[in-house]
mmCIF file of the N, C-alpha and C atoms, coordinates in Angstrom:
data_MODEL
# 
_entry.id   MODEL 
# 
loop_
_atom_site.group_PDB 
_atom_site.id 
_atom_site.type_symbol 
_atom_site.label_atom_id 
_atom_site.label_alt_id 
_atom_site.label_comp_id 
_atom_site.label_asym_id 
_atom_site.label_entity_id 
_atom_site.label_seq_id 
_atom_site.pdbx_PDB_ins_code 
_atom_site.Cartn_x 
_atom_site.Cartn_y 
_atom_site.Cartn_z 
_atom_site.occupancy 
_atom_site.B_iso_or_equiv 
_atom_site.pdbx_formal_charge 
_atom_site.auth_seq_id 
_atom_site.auth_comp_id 
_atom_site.auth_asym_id 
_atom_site.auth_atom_id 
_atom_site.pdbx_PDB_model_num 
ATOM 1   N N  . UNK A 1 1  ? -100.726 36.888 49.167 1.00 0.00 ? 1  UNK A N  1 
ATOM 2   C CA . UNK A 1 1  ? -101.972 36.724 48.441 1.00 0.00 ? 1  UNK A CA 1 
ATOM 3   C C  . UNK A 1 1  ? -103.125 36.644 49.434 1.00 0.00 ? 1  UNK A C  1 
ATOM 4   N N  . UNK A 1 2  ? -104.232 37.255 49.231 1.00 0.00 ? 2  UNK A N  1 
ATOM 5   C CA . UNK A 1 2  ? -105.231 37.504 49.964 1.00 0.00 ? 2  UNK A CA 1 
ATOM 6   C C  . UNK A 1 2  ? -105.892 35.845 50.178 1.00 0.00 ? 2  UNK A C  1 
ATOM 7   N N  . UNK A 1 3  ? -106.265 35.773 51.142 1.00 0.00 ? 3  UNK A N  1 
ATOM 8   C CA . UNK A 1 3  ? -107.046 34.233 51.279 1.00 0.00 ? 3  UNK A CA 1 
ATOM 9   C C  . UNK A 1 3  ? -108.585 34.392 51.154 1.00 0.00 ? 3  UNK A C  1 
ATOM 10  N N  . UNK A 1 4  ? -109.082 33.136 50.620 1.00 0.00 ? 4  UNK A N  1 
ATOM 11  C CA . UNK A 1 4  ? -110.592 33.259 50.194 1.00 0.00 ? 4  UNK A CA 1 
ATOM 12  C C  . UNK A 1 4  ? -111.596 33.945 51.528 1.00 0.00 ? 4  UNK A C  1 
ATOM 13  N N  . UNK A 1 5  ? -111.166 33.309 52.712 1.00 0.00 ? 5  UNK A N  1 
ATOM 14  C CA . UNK A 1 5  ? -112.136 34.040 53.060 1.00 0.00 ? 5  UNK A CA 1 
ATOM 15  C C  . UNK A 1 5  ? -112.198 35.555 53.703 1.00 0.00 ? 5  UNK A C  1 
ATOM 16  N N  . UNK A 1 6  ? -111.118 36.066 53.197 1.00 0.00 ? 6  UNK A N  1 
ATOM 17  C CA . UNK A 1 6  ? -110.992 37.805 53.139 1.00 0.00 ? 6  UNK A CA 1 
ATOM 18  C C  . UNK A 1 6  ? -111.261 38.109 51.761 1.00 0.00 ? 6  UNK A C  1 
ATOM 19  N N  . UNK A 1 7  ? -111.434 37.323 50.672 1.00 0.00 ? 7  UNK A N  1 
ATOM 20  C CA . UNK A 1 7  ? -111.996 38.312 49.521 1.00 0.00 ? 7  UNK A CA 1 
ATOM 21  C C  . UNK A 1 7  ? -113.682 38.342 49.827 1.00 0.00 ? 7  UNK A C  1 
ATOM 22  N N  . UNK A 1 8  ? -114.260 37.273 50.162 1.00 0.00 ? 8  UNK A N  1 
ATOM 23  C CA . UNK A 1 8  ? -115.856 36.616 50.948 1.00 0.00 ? 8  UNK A CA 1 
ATOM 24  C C  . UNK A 1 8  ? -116.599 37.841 51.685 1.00 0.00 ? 8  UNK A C  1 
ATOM 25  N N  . UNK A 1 9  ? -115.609 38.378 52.572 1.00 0.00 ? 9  UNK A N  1 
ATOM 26  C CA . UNK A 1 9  ? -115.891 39.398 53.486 1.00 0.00 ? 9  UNK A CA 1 
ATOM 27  C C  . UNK A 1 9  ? -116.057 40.549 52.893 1.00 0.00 ? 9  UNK A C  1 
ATOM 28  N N  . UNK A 1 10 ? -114.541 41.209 52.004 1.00 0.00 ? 10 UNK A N  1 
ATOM 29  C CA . UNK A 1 10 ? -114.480 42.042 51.178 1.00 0.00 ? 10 UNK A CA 1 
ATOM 30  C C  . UNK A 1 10 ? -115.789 42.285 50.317 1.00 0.00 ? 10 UNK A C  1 
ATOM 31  N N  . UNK A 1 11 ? -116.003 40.967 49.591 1.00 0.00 ? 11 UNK A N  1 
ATOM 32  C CA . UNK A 1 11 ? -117.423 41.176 48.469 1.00 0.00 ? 11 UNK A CA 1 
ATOM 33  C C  . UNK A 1 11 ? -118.593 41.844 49.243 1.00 0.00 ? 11 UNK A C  1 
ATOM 34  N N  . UNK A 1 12 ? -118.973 40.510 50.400 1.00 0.00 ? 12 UNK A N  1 
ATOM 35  C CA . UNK A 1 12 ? -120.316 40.690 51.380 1.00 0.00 ? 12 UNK A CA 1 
ATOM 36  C C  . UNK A 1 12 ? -120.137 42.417 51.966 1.00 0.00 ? 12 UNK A C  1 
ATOM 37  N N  . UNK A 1 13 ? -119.117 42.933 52.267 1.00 0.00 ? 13 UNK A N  1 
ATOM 38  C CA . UNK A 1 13 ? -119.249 43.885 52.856 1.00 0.00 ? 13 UNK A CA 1 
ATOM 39  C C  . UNK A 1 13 ? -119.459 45.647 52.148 1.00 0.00 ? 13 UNK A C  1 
ATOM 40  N N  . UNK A 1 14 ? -118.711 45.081 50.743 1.00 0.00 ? 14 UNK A N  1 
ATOM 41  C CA . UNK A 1 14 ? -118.607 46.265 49.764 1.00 0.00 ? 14 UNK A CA 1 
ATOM 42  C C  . UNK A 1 14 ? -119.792 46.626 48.726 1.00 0.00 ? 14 UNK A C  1 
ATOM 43  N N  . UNK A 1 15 ? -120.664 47.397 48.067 1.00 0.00 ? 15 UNK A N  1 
ATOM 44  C CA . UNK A 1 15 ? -121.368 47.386 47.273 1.00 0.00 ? 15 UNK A CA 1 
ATOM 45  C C  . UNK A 1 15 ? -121.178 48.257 46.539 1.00 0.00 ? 15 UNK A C  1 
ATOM 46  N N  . UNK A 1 16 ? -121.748 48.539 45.312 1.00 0.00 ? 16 UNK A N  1 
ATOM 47  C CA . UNK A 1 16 ? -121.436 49.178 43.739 1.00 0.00 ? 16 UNK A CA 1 
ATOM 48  C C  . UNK A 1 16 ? -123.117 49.295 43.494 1.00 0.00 ? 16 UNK A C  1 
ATOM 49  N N  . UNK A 1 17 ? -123.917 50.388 43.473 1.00 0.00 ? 17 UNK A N  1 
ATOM 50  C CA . UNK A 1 17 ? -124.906 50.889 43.317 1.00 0.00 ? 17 UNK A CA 1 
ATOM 51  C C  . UNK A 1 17 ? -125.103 51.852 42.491 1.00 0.00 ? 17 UNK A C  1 
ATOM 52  N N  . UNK A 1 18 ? -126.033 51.727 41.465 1.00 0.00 ? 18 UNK A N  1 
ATOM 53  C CA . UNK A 1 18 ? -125.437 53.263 40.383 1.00 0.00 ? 18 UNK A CA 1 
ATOM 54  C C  . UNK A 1 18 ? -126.644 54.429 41.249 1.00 0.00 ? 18 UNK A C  1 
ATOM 55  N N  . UNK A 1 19 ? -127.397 53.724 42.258 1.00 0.00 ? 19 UNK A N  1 
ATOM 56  C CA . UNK A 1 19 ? -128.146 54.589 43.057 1.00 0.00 ? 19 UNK A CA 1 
ATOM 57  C C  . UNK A 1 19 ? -127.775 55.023 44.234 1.00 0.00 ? 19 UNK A C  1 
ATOM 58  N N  . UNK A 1 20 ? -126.950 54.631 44.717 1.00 0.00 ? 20 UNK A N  1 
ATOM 59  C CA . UNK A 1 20 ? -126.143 55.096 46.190 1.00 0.00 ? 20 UNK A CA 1 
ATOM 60  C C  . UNK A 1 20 ? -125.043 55.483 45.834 1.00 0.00 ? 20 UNK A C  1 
ATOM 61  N N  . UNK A 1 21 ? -124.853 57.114 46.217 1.00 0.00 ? 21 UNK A N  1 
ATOM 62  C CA . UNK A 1 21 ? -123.545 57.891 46.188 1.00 0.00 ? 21 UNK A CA 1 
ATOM 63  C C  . UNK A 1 21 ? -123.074 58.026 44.639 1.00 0.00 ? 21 UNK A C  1 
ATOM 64  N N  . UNK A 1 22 ? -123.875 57.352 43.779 1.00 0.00 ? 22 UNK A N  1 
ATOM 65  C CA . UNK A 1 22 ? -123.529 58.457 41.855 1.00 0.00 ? 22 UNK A CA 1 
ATOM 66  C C  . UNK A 1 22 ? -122.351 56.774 41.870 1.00 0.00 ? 22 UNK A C  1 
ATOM 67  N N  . UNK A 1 23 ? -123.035 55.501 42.798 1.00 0.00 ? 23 UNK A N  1 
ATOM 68  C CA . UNK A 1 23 ? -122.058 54.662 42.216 1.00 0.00 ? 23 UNK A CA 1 
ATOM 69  C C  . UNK A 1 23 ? -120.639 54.113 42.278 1.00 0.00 ? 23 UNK A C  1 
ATOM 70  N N  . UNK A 1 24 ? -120.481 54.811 43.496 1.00 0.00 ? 24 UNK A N  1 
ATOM 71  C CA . UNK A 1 24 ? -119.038 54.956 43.925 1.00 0.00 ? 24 UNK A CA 1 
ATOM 72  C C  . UNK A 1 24 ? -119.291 53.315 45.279 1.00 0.00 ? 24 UNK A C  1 
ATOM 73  N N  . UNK A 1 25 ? -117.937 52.602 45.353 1.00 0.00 ? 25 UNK A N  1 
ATOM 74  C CA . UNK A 1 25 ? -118.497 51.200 46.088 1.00 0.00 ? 25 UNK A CA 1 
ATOM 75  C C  . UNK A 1 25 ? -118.141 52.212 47.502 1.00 0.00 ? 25 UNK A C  1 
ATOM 76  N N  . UNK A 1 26 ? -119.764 51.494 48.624 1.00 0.00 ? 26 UNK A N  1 
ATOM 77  C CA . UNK A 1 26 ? -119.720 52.025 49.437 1.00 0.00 ? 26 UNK A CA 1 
ATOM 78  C C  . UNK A 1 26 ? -120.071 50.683 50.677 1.00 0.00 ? 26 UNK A C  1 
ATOM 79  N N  . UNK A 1 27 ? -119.800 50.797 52.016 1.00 0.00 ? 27 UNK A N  1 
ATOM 80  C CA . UNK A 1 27 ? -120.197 49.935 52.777 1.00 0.00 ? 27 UNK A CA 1 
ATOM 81  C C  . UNK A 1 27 ? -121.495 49.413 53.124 1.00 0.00 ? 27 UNK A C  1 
ATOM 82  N N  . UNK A 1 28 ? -121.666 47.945 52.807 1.00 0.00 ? 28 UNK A N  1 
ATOM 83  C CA . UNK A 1 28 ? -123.237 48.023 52.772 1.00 0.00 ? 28 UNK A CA 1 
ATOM 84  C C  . UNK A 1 28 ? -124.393 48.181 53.473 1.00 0.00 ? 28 UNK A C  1 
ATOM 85  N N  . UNK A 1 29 ? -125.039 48.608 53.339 1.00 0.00 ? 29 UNK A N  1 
ATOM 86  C CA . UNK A 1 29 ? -126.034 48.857 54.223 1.00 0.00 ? 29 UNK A CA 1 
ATOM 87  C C  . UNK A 1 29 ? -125.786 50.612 54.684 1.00 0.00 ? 29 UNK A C  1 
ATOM 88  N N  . UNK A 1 30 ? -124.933 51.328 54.266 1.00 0.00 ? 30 UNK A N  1 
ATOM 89  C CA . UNK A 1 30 ? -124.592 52.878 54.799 1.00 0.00 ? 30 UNK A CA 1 
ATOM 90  C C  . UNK A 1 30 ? -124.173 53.070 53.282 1.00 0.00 ? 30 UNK A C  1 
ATOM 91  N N  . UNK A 1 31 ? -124.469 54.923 53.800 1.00 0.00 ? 31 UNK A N  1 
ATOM 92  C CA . UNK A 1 31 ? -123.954 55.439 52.832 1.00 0.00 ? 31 UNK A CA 1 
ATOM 93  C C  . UNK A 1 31 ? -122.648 56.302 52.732 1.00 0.00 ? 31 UNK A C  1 
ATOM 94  N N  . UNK A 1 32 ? -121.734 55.108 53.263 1.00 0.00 ? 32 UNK A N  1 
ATOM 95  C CA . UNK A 1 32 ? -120.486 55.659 53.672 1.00 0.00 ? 32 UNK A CA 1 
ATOM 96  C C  . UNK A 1 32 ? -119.214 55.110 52.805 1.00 0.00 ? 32 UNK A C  1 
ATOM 97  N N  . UNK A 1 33 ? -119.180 55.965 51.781 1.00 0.00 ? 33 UNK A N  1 
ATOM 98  C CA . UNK A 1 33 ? -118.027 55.316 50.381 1.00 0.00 ? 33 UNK A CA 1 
ATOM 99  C C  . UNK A 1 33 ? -116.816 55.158 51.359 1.00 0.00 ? 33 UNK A C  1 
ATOM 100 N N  . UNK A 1 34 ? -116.540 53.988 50.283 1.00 0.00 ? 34 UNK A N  1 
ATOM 101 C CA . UNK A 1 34 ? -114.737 53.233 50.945 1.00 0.00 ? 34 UNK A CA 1 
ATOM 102 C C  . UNK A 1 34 ? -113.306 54.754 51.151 1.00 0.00 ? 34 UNK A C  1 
ATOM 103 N N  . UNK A 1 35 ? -114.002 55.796 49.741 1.00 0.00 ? 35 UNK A N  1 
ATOM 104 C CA . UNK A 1 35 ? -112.718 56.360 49.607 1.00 0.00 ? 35 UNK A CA 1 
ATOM 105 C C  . UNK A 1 35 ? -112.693 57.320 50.884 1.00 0.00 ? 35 UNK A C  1 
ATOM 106 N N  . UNK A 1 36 ? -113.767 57.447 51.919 1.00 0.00 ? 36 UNK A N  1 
ATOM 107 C CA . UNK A 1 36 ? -113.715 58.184 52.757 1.00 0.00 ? 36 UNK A CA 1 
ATOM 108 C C  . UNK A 1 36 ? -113.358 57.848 53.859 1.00 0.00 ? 36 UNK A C  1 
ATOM 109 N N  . UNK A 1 37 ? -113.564 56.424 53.998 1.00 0.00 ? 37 UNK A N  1 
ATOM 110 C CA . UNK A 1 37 ? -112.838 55.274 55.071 1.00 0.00 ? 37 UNK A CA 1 
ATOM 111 C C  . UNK A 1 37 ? -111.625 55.911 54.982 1.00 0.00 ? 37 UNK A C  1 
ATOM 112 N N  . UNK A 1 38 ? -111.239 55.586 53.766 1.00 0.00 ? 38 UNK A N  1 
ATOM 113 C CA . UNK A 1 38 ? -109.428 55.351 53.332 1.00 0.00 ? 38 UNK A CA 1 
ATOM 114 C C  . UNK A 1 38 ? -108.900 56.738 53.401 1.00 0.00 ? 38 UNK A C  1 
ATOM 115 N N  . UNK A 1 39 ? -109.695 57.339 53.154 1.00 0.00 ? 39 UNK A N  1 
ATOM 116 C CA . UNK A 1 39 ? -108.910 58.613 53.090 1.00 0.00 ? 39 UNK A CA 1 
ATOM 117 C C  . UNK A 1 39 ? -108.867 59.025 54.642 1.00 0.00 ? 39 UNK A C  1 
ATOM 118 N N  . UNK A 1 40 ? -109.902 59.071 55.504 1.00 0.00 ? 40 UNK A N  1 
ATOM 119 C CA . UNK A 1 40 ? -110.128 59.554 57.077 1.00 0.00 ? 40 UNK A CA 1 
ATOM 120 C C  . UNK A 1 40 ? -108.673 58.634 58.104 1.00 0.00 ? 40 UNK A C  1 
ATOM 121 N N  . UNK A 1 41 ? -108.821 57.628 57.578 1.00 0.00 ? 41 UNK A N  1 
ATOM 122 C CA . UNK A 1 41 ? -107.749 56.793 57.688 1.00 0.00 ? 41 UNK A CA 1 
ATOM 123 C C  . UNK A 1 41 ? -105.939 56.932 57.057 1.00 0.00 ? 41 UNK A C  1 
ATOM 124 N N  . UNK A 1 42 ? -105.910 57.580 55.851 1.00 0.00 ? 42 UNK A N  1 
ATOM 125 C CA . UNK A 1 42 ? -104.793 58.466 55.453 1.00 0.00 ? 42 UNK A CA 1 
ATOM 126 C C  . UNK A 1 42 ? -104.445 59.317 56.068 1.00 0.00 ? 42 UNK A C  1 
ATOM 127 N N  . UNK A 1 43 ? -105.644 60.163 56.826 1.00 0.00 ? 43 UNK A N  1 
ATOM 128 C CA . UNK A 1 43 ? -105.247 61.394 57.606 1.00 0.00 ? 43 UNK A CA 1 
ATOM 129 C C  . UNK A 1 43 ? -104.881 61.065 58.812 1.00 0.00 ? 43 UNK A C  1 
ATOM 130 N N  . UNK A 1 44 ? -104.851 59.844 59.200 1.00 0.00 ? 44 UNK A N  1 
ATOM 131 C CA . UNK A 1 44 ? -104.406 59.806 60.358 1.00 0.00 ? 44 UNK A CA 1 
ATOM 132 C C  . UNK A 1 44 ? -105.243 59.285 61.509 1.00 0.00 ? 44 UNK A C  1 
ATOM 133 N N  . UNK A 1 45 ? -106.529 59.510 60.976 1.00 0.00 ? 45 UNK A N  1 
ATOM 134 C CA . UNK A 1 45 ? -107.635 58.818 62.081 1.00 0.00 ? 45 UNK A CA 1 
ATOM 135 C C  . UNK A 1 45 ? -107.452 57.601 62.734 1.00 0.00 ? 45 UNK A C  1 
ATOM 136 N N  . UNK A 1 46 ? -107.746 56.827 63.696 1.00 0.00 ? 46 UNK A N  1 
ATOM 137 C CA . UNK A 1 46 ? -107.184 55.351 64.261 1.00 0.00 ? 46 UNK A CA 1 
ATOM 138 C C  . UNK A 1 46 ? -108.817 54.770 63.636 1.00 0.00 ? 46 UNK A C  1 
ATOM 139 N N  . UNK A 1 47 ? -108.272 54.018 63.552 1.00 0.00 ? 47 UNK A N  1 
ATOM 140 C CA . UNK A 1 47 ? -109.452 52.678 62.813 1.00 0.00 ? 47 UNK A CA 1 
ATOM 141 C C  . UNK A 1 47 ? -110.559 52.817 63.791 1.00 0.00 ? 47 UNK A C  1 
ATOM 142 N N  . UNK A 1 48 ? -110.424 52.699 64.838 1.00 0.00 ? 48 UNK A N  1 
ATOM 143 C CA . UNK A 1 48 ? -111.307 52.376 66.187 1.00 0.00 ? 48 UNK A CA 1 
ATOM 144 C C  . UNK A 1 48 ? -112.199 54.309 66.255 1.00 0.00 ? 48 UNK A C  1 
ATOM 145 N N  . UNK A 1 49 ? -111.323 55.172 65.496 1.00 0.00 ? 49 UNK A N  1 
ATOM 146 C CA . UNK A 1 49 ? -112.604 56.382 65.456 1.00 0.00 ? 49 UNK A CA 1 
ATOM 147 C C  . UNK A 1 49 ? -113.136 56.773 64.478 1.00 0.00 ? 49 UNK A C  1 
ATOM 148 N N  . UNK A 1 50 ? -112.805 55.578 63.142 1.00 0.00 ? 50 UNK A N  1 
ATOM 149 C CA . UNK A 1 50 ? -113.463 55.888 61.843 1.00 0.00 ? 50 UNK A CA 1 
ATOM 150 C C  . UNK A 1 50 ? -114.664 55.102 62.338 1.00 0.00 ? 50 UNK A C  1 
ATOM 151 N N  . UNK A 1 51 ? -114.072 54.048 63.167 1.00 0.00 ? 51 UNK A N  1 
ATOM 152 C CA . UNK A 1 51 ? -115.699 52.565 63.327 1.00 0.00 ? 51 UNK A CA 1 
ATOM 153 C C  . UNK A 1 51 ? -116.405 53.499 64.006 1.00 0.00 ? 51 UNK A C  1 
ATOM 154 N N  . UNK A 1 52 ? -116.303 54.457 64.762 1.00 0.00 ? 52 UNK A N  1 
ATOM 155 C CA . UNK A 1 52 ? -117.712 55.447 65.890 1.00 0.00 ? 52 UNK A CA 1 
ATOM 156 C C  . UNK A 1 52 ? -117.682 56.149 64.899 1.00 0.00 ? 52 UNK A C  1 
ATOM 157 N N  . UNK A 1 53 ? -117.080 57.283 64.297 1.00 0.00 ? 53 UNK A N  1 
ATOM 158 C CA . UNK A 1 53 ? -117.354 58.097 63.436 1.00 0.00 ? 53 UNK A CA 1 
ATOM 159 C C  . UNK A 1 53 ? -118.624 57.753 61.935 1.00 0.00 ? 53 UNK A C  1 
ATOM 160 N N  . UNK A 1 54 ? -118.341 56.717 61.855 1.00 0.00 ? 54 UNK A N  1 
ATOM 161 C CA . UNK A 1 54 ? -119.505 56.043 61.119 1.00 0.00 ? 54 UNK A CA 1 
ATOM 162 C C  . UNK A 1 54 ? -120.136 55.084 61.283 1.00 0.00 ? 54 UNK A C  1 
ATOM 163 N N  . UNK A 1 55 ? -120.241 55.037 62.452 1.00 0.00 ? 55 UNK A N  1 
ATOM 164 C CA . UNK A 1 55 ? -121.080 53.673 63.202 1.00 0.00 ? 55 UNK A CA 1 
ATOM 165 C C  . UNK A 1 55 ? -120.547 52.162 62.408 1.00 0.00 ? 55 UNK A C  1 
ATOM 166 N N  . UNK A 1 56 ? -119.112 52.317 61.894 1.00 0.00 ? 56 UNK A N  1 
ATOM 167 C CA . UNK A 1 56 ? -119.333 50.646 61.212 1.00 0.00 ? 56 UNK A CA 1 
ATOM 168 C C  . UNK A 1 56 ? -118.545 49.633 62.455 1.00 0.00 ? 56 UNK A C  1 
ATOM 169 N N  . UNK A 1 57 ? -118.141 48.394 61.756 1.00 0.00 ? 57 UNK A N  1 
ATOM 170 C CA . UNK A 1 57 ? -117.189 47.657 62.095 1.00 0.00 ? 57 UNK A CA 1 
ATOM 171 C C  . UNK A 1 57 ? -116.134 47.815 61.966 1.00 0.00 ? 57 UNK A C  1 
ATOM 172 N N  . UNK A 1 58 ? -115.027 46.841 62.702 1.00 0.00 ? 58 UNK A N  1 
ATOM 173 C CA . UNK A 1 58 ? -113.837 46.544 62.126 1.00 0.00 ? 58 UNK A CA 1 
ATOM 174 C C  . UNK A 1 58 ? -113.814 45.983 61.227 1.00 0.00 ? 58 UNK A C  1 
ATOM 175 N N  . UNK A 1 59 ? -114.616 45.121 61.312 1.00 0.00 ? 59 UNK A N  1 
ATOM 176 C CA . UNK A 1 59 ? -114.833 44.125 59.543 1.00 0.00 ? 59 UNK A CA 1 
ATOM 177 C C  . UNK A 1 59 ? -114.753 44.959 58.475 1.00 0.00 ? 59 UNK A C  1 
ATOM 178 N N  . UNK A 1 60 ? -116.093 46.225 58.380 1.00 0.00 ? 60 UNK A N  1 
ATOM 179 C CA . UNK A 1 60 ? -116.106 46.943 57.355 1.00 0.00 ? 60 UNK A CA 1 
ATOM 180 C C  . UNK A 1 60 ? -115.000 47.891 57.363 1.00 0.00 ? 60 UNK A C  1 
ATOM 181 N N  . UNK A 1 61 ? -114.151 48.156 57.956 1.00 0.00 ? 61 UNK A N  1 
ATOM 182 C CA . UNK A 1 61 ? -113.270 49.132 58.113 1.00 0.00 ? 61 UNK A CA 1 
ATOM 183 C C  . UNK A 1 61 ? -112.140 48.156 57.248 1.00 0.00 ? 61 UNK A C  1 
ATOM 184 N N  . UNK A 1 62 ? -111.552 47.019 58.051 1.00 0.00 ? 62 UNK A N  1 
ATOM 185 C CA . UNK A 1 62 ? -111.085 46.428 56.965 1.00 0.00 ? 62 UNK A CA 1 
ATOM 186 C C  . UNK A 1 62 ? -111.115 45.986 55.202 1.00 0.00 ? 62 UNK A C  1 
ATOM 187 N N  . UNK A 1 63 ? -112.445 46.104 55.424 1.00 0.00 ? 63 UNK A N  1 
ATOM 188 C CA . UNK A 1 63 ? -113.213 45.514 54.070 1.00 0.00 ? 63 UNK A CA 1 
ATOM 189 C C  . UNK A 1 63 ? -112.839 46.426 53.138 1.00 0.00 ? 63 UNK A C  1 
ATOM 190 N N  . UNK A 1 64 ? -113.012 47.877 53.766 1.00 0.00 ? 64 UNK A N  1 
ATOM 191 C CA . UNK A 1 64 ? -112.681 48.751 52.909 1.00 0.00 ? 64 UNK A CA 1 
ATOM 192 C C  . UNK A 1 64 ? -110.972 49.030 52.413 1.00 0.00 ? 64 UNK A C  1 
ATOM 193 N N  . UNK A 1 65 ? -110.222 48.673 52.973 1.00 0.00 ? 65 UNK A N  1 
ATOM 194 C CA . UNK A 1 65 ? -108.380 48.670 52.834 1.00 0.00 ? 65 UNK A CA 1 
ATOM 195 C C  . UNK A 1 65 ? -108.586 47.574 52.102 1.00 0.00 ? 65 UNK A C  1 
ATOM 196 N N  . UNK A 1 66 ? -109.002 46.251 52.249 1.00 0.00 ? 66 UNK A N  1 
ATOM 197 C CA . UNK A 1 66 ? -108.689 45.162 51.295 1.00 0.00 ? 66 UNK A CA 1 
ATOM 198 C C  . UNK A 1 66 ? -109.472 45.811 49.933 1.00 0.00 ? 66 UNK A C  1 
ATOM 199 N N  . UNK A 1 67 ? -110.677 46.317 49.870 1.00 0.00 ? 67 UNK A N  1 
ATOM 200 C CA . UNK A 1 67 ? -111.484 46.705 48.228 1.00 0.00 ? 67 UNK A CA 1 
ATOM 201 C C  . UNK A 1 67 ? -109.691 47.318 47.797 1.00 0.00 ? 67 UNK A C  1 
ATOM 202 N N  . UNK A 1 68 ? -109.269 48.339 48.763 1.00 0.00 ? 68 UNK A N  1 
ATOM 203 C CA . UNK A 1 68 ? -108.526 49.601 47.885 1.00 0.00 ? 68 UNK A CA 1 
ATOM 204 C C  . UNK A 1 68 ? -107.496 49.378 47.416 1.00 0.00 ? 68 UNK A C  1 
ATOM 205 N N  . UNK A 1 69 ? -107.297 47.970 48.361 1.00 0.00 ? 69 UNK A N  1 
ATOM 206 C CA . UNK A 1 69 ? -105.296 47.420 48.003 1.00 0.00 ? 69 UNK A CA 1 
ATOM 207 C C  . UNK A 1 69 ? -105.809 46.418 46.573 1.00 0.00 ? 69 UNK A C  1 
ATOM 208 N N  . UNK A 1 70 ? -106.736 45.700 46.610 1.00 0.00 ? 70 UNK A N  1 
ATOM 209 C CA . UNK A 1 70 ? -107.406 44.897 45.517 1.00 0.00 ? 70 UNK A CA 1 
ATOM 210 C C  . UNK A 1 70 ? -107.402 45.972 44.344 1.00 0.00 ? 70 UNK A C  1 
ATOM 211 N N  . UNK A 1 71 ? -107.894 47.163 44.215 1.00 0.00 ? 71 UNK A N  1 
ATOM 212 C CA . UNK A 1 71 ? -108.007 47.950 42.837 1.00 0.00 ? 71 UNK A CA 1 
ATOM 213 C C  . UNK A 1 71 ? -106.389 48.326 42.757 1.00 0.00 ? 71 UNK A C  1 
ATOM 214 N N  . UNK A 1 72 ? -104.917 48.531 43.574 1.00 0.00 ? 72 UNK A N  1 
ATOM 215 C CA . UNK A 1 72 ? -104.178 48.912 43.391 1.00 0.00 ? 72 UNK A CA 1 
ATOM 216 C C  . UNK A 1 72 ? -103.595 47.567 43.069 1.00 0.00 ? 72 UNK A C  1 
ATOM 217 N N  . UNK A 1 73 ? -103.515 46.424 42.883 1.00 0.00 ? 73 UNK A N  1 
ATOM 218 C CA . UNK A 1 73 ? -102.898 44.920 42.736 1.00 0.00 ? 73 UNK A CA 1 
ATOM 219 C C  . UNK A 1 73 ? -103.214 44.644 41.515 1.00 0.00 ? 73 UNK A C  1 
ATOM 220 N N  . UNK A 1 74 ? -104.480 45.652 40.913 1.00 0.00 ? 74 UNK A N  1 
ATOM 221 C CA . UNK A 1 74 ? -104.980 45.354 39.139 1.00 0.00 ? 74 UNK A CA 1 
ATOM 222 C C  . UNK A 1 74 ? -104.631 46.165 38.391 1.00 0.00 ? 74 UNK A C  1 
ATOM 223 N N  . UNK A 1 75 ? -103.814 47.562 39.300 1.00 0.00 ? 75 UNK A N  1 
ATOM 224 C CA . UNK A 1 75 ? -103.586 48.802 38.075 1.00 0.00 ? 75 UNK A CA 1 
ATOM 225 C C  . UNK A 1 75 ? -102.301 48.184 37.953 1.00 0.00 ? 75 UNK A C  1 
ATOM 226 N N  . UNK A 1 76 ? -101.860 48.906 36.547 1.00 0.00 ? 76 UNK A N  1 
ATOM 227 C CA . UNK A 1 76 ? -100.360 48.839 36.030 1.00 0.00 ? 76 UNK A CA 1 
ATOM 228 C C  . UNK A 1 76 ? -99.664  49.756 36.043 1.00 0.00 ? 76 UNK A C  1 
ATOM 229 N N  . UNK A 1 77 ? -98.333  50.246 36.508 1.00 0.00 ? 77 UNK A N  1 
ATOM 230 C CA . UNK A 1 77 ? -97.893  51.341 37.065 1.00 0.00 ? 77 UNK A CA 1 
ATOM 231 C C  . UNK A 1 77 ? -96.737  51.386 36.301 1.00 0.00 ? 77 UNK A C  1 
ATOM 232 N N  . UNK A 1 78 ? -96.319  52.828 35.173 1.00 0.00 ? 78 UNK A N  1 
ATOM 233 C CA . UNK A 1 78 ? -95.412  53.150 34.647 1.00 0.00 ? 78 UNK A CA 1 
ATOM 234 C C  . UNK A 1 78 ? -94.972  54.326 35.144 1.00 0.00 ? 78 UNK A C  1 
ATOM 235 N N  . UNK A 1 79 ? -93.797  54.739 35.214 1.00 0.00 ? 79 UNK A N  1 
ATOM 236 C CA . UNK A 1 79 ? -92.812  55.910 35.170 1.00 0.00 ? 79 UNK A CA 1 
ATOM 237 C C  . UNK A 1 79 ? -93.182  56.846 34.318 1.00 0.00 ? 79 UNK A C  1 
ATOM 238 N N  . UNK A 1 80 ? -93.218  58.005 34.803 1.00 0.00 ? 80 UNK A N  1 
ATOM 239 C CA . UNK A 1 80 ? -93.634  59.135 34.181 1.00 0.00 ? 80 UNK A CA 1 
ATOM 240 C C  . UNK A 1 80 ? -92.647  59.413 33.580 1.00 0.00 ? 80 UNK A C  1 
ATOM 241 N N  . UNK A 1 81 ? -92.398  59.869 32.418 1.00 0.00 ? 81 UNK A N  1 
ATOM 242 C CA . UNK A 1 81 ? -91.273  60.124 31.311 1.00 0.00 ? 81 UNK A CA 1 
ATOM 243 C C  . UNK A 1 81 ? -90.237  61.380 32.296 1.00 0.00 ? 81 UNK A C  1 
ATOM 244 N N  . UNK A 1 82 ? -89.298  61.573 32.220 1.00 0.00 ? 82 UNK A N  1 
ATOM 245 C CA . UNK A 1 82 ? -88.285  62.936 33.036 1.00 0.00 ? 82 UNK A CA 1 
ATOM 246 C C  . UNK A 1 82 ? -88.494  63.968 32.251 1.00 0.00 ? 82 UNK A C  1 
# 
């Protein structure tokens, strides 16, 4: 279970704007959405060249894996019929 002060960070660091990026939560202060963190980071990128690649932190680099594991801990996941 996530501890309070990684959800603290998570909040402070993530934002939901229906004017930045059509609304999609992005890191604050940039206009650099989480799913591109996560995804640049899926592909294989090391954390340490997403943080130069978009000028952030480790904080926000994290911030963004805790938002994504947080929306996957609330979905409900069924089996696709065979």
């Amino acid at each position: 279970m996530k501890n309070e002060g990684a959800a603290k960070a998570m909040n402070n660091r993530i934002v939901i704007d229906p004017h930045v990026c059509h609304g999609k939560p992005v890191i604050r202060g940039t206009r650099v959405p989480v799913a591109r963190v996560i995804g640049y980071l899926a592909g294989g990128m090391s954390l340490e060249d997403v943080q130069k690649d978009f000028d952030l932190t480790s904080e926000d680099v994290r911030a963004a894996l805790d938002y994504a594991a947080e929306l996957l801990n609330r979905e409900q996941h069924h089996p696709l019929p065979a």
